[in-house]
N, C-alpha and C positions, 0 to 999 in steps of 0.2 A: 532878733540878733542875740539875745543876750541869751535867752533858751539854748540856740543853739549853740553860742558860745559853752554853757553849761552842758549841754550835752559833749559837743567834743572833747571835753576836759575829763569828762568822767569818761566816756568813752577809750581814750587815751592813758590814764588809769589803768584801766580794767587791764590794756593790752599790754603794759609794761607788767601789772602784775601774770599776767599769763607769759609773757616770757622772760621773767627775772627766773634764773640759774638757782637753782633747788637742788640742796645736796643730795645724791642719792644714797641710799644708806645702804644697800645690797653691792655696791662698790666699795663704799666707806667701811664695809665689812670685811672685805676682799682684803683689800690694804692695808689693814688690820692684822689680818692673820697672815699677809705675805711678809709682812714686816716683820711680826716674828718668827714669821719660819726662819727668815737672813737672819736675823739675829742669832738663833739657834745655833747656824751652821759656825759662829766666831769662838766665843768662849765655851761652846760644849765638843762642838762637832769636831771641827779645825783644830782642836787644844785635845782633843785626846785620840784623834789620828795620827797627830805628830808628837805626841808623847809616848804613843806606843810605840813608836820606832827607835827614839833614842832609848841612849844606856842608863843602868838605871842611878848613878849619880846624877845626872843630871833632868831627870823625867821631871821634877816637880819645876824647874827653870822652866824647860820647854812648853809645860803648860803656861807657867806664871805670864812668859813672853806673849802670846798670842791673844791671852787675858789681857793682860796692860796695852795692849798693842791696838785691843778693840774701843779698850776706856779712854786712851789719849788721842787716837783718830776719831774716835765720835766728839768728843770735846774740840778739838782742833776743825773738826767741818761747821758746830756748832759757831763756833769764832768767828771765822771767816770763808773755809771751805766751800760752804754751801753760796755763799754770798759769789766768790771766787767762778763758778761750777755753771751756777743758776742765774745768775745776778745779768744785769746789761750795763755797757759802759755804750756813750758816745765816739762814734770812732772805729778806727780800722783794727783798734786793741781791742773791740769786742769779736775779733776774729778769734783770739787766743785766749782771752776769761772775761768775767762777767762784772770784774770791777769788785767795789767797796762799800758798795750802797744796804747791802743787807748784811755787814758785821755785826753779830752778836741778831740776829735774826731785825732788827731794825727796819719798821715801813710794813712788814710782815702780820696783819691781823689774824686773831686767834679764828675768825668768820671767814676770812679767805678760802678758797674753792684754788683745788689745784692747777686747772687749766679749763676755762670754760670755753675756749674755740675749739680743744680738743672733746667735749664732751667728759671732761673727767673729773665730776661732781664730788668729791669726795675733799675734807678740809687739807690744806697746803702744808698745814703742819706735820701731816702723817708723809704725806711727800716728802719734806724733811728728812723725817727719820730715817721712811723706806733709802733715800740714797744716801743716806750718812752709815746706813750699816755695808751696804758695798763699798762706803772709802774704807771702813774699818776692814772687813774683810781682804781687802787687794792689799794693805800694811802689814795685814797678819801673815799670809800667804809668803811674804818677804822672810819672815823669819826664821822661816824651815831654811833657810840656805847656811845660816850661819850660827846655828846652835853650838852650844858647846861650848862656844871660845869666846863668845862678845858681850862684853860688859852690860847690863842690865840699865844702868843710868842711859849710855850713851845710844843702848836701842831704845827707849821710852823715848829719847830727844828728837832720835832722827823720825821714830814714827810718827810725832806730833809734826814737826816741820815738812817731811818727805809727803804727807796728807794735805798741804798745803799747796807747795812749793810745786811738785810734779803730782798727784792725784787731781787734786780741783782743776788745772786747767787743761788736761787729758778728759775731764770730763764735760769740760764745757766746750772743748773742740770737737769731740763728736756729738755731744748730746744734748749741750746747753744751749747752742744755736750759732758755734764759733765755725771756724774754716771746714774743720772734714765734715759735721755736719752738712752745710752749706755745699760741699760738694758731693754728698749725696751719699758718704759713707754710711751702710748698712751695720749696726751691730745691735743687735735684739736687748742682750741684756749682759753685754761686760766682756765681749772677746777680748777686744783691743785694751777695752780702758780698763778691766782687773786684771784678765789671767795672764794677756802677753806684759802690761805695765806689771804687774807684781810677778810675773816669772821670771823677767829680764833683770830687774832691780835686785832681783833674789840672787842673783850670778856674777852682778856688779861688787855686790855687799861680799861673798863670798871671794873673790879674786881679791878684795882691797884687804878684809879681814885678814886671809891667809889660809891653810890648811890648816886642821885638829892636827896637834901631836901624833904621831903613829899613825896616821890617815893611810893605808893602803900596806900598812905593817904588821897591826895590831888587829884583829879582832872585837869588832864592834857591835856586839848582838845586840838586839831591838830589846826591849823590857820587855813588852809583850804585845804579840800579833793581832791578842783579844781585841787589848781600846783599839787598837789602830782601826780593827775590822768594824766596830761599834761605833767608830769618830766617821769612818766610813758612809755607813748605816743613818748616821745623823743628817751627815751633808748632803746626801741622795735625799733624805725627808724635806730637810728645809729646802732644796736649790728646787722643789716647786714654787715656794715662793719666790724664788731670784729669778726663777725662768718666768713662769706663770704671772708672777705679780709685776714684769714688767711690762704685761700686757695695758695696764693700771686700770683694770673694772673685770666685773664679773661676767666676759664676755665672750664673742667664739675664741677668740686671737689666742685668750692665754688657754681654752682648749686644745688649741693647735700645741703651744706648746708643753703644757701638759703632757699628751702623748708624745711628742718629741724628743722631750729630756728623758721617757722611762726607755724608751726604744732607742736611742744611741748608750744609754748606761748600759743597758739590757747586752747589746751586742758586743759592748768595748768590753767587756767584763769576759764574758763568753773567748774574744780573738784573745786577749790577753791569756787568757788562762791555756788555748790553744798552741800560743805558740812557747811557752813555757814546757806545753807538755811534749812539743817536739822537739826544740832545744835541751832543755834540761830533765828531758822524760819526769820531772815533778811538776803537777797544779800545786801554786800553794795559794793559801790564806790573801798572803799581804801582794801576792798576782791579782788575785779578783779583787781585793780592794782601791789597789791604784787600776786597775784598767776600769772600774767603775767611776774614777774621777777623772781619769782619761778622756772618758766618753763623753759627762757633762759638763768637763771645758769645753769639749770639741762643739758640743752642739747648741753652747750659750750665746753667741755671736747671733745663729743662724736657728733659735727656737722658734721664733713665733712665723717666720718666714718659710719653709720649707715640707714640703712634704713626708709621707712615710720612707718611699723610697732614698728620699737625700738623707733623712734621719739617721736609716743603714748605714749608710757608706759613710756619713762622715762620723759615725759613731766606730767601725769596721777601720777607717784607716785613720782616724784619731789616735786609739787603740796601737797600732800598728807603729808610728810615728812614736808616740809617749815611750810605746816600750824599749827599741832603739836608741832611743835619746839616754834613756835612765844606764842603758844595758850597753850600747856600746860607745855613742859619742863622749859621753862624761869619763871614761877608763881612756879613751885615745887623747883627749883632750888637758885630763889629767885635774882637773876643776875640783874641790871639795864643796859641793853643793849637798850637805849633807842628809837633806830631806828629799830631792827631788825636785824644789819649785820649779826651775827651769824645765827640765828636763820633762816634767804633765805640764805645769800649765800655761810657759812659754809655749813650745813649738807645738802642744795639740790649740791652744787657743789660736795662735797664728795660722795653723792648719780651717780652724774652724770660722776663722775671719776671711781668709781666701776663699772656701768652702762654700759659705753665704753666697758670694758672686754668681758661684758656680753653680750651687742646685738652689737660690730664690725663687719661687715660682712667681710668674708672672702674672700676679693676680693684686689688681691695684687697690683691691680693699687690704691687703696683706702688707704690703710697701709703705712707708712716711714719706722716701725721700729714696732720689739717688737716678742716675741714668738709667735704669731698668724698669722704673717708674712710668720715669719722664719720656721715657721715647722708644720705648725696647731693647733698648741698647745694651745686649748682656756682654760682653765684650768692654764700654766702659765702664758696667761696674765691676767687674773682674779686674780691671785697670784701678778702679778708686777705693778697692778694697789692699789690692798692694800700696798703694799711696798713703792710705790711713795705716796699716802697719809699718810701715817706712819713718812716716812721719813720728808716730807713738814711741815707734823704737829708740831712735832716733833724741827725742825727748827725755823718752823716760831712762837713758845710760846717761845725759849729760846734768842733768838733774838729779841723779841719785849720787853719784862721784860728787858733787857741789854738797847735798844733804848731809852724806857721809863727812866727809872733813869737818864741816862745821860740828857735829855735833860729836865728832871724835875731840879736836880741838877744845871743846868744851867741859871734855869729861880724862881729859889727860892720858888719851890714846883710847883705841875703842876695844883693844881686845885684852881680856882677864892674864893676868900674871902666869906663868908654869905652872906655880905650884897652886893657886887656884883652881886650874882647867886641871892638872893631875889628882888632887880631892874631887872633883866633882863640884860643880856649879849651884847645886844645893842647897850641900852644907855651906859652901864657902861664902856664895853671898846670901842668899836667905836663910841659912840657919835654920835650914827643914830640912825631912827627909821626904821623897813622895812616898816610900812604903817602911814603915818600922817594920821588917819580919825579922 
């Protein structure tokens, strides 16, 4: 009895050591470098696409903003964010976030494995990061809308709290395990929860702020097309990791999307420049740069999901949608959205979030979640993909109006004086120039 006692004990041993979760390090290396490629795309990429477009009083602000904007949203997911996003509460409020439990990473071991039902062996900590650099980037993205005019303090504040307040629980409603998740909402790697949440927020901010001085009077030439096309150039590099690495391992999925994101950039680039050269008989520069971020909003939703041929078209009418938006909605509309955010990465990401429904392919290694999954129902999830942009929209305009006040309030109105915004935003508040020539 007691032999065999001793046997089943070590026996039992042996098989808990054979299937205890071992980090895999050829994933942990993946994650690694997807994490910094996001990174990349904030303070280099995103900071000097949108600084080549503004004037050049104010070029070295526009960088600064998108800079600070990555440093206070990673700090602010670090806080509570991630806890917010990620976190589980008891209760029907864990439909909407994740609760309080991991503030300041708290319960959170440095040995922790990121998710070991999903097989994704790699430490929780680079988890972390990997989606605290997408709350910073969907804050930064907000900023292009209202350059020029808006107080520096008051945008540091709202990006710390607006990464809280509406970022964290838009991501833990599709992706933490809250209600659209739970209903089966499809979005690979950030339709809904960055490009449509930070193009829409970008439009809100812009209608409360006000128009530039001279906005449609004046002549407002870009500094230079160069960074833009090089901030371009960057974001294309890194958004394999934002597409790719949120496969989370070094595996076929983020193949899939790999090819994905290079063939809808590939195309939207291409229809852009096409229809530029029919409308206004000139290809330019800062054409193929926005219809190359055109393309890889459109097809972030719907990367790891989709085939070559959906890749085309929703890269082809991504494309198509973005440049309309920029070119004619915004002039009828009368909006000062002074970079664009809305106009690429609202309505291509919302394009690319409906899109998902529409060409997922039906391949249930391909799928987490959602009626097309569960029962072939593409019809419901072309239905639960409008619901989740509904819902997100919906959210992120009543939450960004609430961000704003507060942290205009805070800072004694959020937009810069006349004679500020007529010096140039620079000099006036940072006391630099971006270019002494």
């Amino acid at each position: 009895m007691k032999k065999w006692f001793l046997t089943s004990l070590l026996g039992t041993f042996a098989l808990a050591e054979e299937t205890a979760p071992v980090l895999n390090s050829g994933d942990t290396a993946w994650m690694m470098i997807s994490t910094a490629l996001v990174m990349l795309m904030t303070p280099i990429g995103l900071a000097l696409f949108y600084a080549g477009m503004t004037r050049t009083k104010n070029v070295l602000n526009t960088y600064t903003m998108v800079f600070g904007a990555f440093t206070i949203a990673f700090i602010a997911w670090i806080i509570a964010g991630f806890s917010i996003a990620f976190g589980t509460i008891d209760g029907s409020m864990n439909q909407f976030m994740g609760g309080f439990a991991h503030v300041m990473l708290e319960g959170i071991n440095w040995k922790d494995l990121a998710s070991i039902e999903l097989g994704q062996l790699y430490p929780k900590f680079i988890f972390i990061v990997f989606q605290g650099t997408f709350a910073a980037i969907t804050v930064a993205i907000v900023s292009g809308a209202v350059i020029e005019r808006m107080k520096f303090s008051t945008w540091m504040i709202f990006a710390g709290v607006w990464t809280i307040v509406v970022y964290a629980p838009i991501a833990h409603m599709v992706w933490g395990g809250g209600y659209l998740f739970n209903e089966g909402a499809l979005d690979f790697a950030g339709g809904t929860v960055v490009h449509m949440n930070g193009g829409l927020a970008g439009l809100v901010l812009a209608v409360l702020v006000g128009k530039r001085a001279g906005y449609s009077k004046v002549a407002m030439k870009p500094v230079s097309i160069i960074l833009t096309a090089v901030g371009a150039g960057l974001l294309w590099f890194g958004w394999y990791g934002f597409n790719a690495g949120s496969a989370f391992g070094a595996n076929a999925i983020a193949g899939v999307a790999f090819l994905t994101t290079t063939i809808a950039a590939s195309v939207a680039t291409i229809t852009w420049l096409a229809i530029e050269a029919l409308i206004f008989k000139k290809p330019t520069l800062l054409g193929a740069a926005s219809g190359a971020i055109a393309g890889l909003v459109a097809i972030t939703p719907a990367a790891g999901f989709v085939s070559v041929l959906g890749a085309f078209i929703i890269g082809i009418v991504g494309a198509i949608i973005a440049f309309f938006g920029v070119a004619t909605l915004k002039k009828k509309l009368g909006y000062d959205d002074s970079l664009d955010a809305f106009g690429i990465h609202f309505l291509a990401g919302l394009w690319g979030a409906i899109a998902t429904g529409i060409f997922a392919l039906n391949d249930k290694e391909l799928l987490w979640t959602g009626p097309l999954k569960d029962a072939d129902d593409r019809v419901g999830q072309i239905f639960v993909q409008f619901e989740s942009a509904l819902i997100v929209g919906v959210y992120t305009l009543i939450g960004t109006v609430v961000v704003y006040y507060i942290a205009s309030a805070l800072t004694g109105g959020a937009r810069v004086n006349e004679e500020k915004e007529s010096q140039g935003l620079d000099e006036s508040i940072h006391g630099e120039r971006g270019f002494n020539l």
